[in-house]
N, C-alpha and C positions, 0 to 999 in steps of 0.2 A: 254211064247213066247218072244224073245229078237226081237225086232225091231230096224234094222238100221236107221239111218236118216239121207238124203242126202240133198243135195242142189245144188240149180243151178237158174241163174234168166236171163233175157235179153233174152227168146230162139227167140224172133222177129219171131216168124210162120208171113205167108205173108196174111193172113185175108183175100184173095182174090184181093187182091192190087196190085196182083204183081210187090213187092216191092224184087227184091234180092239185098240181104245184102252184096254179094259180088263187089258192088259199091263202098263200104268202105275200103275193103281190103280184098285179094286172101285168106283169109284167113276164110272166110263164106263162099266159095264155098260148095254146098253141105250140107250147115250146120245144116238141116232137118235131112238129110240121115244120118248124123253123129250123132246127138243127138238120133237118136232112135237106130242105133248100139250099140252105147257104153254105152246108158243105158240100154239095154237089157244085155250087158255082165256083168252088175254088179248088177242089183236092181232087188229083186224078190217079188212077191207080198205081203208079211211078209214087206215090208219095208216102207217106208215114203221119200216122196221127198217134199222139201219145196221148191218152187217156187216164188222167191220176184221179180215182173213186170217185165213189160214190153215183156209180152208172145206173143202177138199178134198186128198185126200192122190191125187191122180192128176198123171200125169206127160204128158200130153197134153191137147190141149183136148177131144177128143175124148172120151178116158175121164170127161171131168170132166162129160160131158153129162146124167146122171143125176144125180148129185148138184144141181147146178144147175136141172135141173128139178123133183127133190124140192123146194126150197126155194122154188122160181119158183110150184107149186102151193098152197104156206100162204099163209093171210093175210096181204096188207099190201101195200105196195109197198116193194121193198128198194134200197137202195146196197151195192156191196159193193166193196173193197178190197182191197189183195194183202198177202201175208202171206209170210212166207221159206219155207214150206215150200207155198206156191204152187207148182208149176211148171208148171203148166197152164195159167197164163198168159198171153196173149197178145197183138195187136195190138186194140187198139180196135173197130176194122172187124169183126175176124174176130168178135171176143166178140159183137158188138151184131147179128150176120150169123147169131147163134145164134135168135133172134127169140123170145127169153127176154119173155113177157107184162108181167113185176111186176119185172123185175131191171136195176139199172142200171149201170152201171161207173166206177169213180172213178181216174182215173189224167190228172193234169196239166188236170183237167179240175174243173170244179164244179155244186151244183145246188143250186136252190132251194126249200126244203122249210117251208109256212106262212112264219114269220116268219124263218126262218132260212135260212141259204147253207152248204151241207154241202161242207168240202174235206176235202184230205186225201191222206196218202203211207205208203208202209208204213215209211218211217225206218230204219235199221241197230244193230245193235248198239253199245253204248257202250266208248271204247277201257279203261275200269278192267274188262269183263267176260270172262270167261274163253272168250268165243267170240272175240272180236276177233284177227283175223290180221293177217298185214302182207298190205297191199294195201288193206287195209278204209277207211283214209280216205278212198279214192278215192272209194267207194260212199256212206259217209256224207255228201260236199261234194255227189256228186250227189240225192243224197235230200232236201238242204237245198235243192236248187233246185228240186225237184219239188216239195216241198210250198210255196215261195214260189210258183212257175207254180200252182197251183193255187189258192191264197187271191189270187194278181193276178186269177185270171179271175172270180172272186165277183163280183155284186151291190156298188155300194159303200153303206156306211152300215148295213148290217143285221147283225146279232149273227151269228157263225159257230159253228159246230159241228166241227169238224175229228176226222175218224177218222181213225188211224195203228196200227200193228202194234205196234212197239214203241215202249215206253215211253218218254218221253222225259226220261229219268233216269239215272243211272250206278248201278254195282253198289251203291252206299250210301243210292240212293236218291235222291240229288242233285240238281235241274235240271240237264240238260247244253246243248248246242247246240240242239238243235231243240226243247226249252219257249224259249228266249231267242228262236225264231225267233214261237213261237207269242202270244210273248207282246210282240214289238216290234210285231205286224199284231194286238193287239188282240182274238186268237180269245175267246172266252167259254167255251166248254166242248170236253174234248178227251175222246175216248171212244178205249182201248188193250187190247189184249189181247197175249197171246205167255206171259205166267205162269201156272203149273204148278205144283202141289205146294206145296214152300217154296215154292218163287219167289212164292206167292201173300202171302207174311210182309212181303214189297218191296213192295207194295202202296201206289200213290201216289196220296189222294183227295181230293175237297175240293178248296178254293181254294189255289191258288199263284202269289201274283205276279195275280190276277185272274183265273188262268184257272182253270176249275173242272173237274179230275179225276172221270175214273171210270175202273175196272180192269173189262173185258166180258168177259174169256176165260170159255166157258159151263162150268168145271165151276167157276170163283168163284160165278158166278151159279146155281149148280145146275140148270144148263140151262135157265132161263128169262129171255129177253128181257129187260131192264131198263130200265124208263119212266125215260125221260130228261132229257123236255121235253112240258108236252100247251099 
């Protein structure tokens, strides 16, 4: 059986917040309706979608139930990732205690997908960006270790995939620490989301250093899933 593998990250479900995204820009109107359209025209359950944060705008696991079931209903079978404006969150156990059908959880952990071993970490903010606080290196040295625990636990000798939140780039665009991590263990393709608006302008794709970029946040992709690898 040949398994697609798509991507897509940032889908921001409203976690019960009622948070619409089309505050941002006419361009999230609908932006539920649309993701589950255009992934039903293209993903079928033979397939794999990889999901890097920022799914849901709920602040419990609890509220985050619904959206997670939304997504757990479309086709495919999914990985999904944590994202900064994750906070819903939580322990391994408890997620997987959710008995989510098609959904799997990526955190210091890895999985094997066809020919590929999917890792991956949601990384931090880079210190040239104007998010970066004092304290943040703390986060970023730990992030580095989480996405190395995650590519130790892979499969050895099979091409990786590795999903992350953000970019692993500086405001200029730059390789920062975690492409040099991605790219000492060898990853093959890195799939990232967290970019917005301009932010979409930073846009890092294609090979770099070997490892081969894609930018997934779903209004880049105009809410539909992006074949990655079949």
């Amino acid at each position: 059986m040949i398994h697609l593998i798509y991507a897509i990250a940032d889908t921001h479900l409203d976690g019960g917040q009622d948070k619409p995204m089309d505050v941002f820009s006419d361009i999230w109107l609908n932006h539920k309706d649309n993701i589950e359209k255009n992934w039903k025209d293209i993903v079928t359950d033979d397939d794999y979608v990889l999901l890097a944060g920022d799914i849901s705008w709920a602040l419990k696991l609890e509220d985050a139930l619904e959206d997670l079931k939304f997504l757990d209903q479309l086709p495919g079978q999914k990985i999904i990732s944590r994202g900064n404006h994750d906070y819903w969150w939580s322990s391994l156990k408890k997620m997987k205690d959710l008995n989510l059908k098609t959904i799997n959880f990526l955190q210091n952990n890895s999985f094997s997908v066809g020919d590929y071993e999917i890792v991956g970490s949601r990384l931090w903010c880079d210190k040239s960006s104007r998010e970066f606080e004092e304290g943040d290196e703390r986060i970023i040295n730990r992030e580095v270790i989480r996405l190395e625990m995650s590519i130790k636990s892979a499969k050895k000798d099979r091409p990786i995939i590795a999903m992350v939140h953000y970019p692993p780039f500086d405001n200029n665009s730059v390789p920062n620490i975690f492409h040099q991590v991605l790219k000492d263990h060898n990853v093959s393709i890195c799939i990232y989301g967290h970019l917005h608006a301009d932010g979409h302008k930073k846009a890092v794709e294609g090979l770099v250093d070997g490892v081969e970029y894609h930018l997934t946040s779903a209004d880049y992709l105009n809410f539909t899933p992006k074949l990655i690898r079949r």
